[in-house]
KOLFIFI-484363 format. One record per residue (C-alpha): residue number from 1; residue in one letter; x, y, z. Coordinates in nm, 4 decimals. Example, Ala and Ser with C-alpha at 12.3 -4.5 7.8 and 13.67 -1.06 7.14 Angstrom:
BEGIN
(site 1, A, (1.2300, -0.4500, 0.7800))
(site 2, S, (1.3670, -0.1060, 0.7140))
***
This chain:
BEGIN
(site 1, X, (0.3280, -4.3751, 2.0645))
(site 2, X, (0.3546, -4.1367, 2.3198))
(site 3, X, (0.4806, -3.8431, 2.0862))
(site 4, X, (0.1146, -3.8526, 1.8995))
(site 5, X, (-0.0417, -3.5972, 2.1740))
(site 6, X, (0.2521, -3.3374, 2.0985))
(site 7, X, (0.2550, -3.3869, 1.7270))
(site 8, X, (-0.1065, -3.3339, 1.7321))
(site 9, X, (-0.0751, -2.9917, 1.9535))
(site 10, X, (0.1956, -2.8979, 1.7705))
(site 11, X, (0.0056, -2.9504, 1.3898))
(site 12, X, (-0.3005, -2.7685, 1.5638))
(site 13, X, (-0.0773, -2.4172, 1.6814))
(site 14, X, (0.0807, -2.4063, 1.3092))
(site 15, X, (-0.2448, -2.4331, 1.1821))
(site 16, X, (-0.4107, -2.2162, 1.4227))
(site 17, X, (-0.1568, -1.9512, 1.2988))
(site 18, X, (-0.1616, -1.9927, 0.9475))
(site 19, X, (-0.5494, -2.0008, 0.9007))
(site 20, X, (-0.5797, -1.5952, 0.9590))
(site 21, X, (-0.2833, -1.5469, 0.7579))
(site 22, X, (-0.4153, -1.7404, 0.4364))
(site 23, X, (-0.7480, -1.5988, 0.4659))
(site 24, X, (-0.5911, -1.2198, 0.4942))
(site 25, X, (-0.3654, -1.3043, 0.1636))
(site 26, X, (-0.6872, -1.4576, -0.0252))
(site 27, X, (-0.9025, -1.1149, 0.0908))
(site 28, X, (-0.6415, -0.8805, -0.0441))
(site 29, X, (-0.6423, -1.0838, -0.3657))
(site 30, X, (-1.0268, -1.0292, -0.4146))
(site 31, X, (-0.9867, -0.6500, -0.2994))
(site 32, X, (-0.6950, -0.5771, -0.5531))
(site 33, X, (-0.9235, -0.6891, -0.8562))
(site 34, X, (-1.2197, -0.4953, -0.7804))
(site 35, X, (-0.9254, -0.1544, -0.7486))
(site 36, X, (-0.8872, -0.1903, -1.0977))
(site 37, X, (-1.2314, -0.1940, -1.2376))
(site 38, X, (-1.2919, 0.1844, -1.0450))
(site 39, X, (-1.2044, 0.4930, -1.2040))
(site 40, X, (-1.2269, 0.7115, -0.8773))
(site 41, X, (-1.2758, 0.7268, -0.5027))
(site 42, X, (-1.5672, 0.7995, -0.2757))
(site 43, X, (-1.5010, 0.9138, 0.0821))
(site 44, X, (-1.8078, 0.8551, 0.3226))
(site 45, X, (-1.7526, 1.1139, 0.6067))
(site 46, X, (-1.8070, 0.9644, 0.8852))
(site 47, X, (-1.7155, 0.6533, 0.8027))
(site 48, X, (-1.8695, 0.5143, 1.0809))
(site 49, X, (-2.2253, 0.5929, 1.1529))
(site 50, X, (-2.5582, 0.5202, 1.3358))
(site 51, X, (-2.8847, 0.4151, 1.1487))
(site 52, X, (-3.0720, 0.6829, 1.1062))
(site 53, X, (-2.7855, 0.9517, 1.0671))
(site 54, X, (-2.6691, 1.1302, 0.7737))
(site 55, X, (-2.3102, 1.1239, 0.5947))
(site 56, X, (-2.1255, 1.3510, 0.3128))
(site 57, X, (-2.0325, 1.1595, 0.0367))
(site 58, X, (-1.7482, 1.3381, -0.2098))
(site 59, X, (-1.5997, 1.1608, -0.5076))
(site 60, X, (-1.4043, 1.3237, -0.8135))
(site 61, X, (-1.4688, 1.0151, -1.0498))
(site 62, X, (-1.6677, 1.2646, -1.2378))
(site 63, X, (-1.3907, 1.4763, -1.3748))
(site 64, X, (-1.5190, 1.7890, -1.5022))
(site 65, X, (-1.8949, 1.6277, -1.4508))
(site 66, X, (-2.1075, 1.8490, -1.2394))
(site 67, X, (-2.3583, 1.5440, -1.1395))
(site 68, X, (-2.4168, 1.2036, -1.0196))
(site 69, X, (-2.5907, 0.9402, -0.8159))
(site 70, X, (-2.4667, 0.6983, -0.5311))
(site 71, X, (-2.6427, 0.4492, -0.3514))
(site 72, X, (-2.6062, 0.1907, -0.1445))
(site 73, X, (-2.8068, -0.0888, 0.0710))
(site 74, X, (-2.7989, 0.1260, 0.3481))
(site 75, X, (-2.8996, 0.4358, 0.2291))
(site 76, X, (-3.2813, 0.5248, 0.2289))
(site 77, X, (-3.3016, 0.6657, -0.1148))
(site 78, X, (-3.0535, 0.6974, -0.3887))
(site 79, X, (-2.8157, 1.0056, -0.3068))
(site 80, X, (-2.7457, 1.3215, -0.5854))
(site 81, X, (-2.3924, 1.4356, -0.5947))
(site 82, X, (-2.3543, 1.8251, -0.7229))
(site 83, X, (-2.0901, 2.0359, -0.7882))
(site 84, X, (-1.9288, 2.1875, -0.5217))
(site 85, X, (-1.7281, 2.4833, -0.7046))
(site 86, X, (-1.3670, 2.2724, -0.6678))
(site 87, X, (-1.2424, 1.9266, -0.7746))
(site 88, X, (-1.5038, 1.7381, -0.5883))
(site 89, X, (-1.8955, 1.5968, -0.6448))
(site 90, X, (-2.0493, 1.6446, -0.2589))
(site 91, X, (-2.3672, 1.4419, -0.1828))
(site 92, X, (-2.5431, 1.3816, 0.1788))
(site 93, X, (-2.6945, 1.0024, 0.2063))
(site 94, X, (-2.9444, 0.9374, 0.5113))
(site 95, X, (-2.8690, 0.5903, 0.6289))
(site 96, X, (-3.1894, 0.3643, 0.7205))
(site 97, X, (-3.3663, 0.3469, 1.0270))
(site 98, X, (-3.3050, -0.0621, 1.0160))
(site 99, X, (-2.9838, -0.0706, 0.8891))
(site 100, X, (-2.7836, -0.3405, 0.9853))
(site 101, X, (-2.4524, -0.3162, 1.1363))
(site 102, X, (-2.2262, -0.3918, 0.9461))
(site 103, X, (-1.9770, -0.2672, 0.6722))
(site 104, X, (-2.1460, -0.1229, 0.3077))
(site 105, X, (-2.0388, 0.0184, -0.0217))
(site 106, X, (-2.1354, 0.3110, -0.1920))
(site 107, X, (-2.1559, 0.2936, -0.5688))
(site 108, X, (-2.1539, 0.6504, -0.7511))
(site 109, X, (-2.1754, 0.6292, -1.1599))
(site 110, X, (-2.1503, 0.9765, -1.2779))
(site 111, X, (-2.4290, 1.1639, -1.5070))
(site 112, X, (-2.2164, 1.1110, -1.8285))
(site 113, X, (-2.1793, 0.7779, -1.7634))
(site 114, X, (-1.7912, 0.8253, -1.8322))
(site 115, X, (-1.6918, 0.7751, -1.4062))
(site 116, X, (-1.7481, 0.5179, -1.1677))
(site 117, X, (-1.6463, 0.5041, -0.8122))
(site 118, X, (-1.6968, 0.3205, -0.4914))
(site 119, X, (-1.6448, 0.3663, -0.1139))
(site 120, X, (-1.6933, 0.1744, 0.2180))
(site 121, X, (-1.8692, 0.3251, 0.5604))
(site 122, X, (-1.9666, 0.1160, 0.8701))
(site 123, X, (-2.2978, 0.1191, 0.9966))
(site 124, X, (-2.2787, 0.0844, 1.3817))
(site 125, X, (-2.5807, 0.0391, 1.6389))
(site 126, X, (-2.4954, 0.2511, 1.9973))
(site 127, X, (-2.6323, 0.1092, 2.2990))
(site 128, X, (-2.7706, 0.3382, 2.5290))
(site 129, X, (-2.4190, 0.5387, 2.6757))
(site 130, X, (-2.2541, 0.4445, 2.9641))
(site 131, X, (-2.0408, 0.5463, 3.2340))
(site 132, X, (-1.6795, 0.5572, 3.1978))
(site 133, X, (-1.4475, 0.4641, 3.5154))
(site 134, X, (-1.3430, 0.7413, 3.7216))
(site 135, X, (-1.6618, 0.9014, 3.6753))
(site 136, X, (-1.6625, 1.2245, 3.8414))
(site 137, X, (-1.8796, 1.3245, 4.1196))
(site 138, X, (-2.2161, 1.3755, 4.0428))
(site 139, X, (-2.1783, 1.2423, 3.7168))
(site 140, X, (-2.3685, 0.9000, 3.8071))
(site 141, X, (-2.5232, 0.7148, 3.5002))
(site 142, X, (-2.5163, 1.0931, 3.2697))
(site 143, X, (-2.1211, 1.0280, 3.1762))
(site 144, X, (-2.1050, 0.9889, 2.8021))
(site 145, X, (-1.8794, 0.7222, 2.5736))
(site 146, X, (-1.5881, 0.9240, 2.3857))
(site 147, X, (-1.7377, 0.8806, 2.0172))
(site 148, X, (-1.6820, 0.5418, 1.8536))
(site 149, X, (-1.5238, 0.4199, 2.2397))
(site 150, X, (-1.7962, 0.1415, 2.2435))
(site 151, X, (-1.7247, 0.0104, 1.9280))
(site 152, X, (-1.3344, -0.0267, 1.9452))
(site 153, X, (-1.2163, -0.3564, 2.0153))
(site 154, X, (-0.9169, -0.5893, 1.9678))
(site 155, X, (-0.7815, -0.5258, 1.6019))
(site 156, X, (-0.5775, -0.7888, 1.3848))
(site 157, X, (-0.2600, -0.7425, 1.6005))
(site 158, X, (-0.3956, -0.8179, 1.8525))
(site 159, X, (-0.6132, -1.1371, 1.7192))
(site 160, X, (-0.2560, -1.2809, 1.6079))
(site 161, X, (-0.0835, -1.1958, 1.9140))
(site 162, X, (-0.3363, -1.3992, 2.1085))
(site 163, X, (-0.3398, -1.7031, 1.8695))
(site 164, X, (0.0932, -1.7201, 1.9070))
(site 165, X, (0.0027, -1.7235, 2.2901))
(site 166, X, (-0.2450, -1.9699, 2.2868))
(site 167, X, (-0.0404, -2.1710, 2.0389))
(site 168, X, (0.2725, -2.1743, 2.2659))
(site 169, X, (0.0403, -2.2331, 2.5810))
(site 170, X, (-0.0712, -2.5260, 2.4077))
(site 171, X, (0.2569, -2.6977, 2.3154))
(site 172, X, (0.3913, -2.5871, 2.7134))
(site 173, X, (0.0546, -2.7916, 2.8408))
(site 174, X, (0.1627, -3.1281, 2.5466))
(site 175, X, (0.5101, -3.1130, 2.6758))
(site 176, X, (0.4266, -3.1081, 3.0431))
(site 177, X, (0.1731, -3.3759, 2.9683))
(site 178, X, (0.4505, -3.5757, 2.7830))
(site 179, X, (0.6863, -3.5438, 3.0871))
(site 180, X, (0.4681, -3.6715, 3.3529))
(site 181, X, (0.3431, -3.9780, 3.1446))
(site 182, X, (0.6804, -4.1208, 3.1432))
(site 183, X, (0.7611, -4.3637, 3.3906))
(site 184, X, (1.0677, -4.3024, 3.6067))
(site 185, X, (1.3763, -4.4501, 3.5328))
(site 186, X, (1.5288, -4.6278, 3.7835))
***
């Protein structure tokens, strides 16, 4: 009877673990069938950007095509890709004033109708910029964020490093429990 609390703990840290993994697995899966459907790439340069901003959009799903159109839910009207004298289609894209932040996909189909391409960008909001520790002298509240600095934040590696820890903290705090529920022996 008393092993139920650690058995429980213990079922609740494997499963804490394993739900990120499965869901990372199942999200490939979906990715890898939309990769075979495209016929080319678009890069989105930056790929993260503020509403309101503009990006360059270049694809070369177009082969030898010397036009075509992209859009996306972000954008504020449909972007025109032209020839840029090499390889490459090269479009600029405005992104809209009430964009939401959050990650979109460009879809290009070229003029002949022959190419097809998509890309991902991020739309991000800045908050007004803040200081960053050591400010210099005289600096006060005019020290500006390294770009993208307040965006960054704990990545996958670090998301499963924390779950292991609070997985083992959690079987440390059943097994101490355990121990002090038994009665001493005497």
């Amino acid at each position: 009877m008393r092993s139920l609390p650690l058995t429980f703990c213990a079922v609740m840290a494997a499963g804490t673990i394993a739900l990120p993994a499965s869901a990372a697995l199942a999200d490939s899966k979906a990715d890898d069938s939309r990769d075979e459907k495209r016929s080319g790439t678009v890069s989105v340069s930056p790929s993260r950007v503020s509403p309101g901003k503009e990006v360059e959009l270049r694809t070369d799903a177009c082969g030898k095509g010397r036009s075509a159109r992209g859009n996306s839910e972000a954008f504020d009207t449909e972007a025109r890709f032209e020839y840029d004298g090499g390889k490459e289609l090269v479009a600029v894209a405005r992104i809209s004033d009430d964009a939401a932040p959050d990650e979109y996909e460009v879809w290009v189909t070229c003029k002949d109708g022959h190419g097809k391409a998509t890309g991902m960008f991020t739309v991000v909001h800045h908050s007004r910029p803040s200081p960053v520790a050591p400010v210099r002298a005289g600096g006060g509240g005019t020290a500006v964020l390294a770009e993208g600095a307040a965006d960054e934040g704990p990545g996958t590696p670090h998301t499963v490093i924390g779950l292991g820890l609070g997985a083992v903290a959690a079987v440390a705090v059943a097994f101490r429990t355990v121990r002090r529920r038994r009665p001493a022996r005497h």
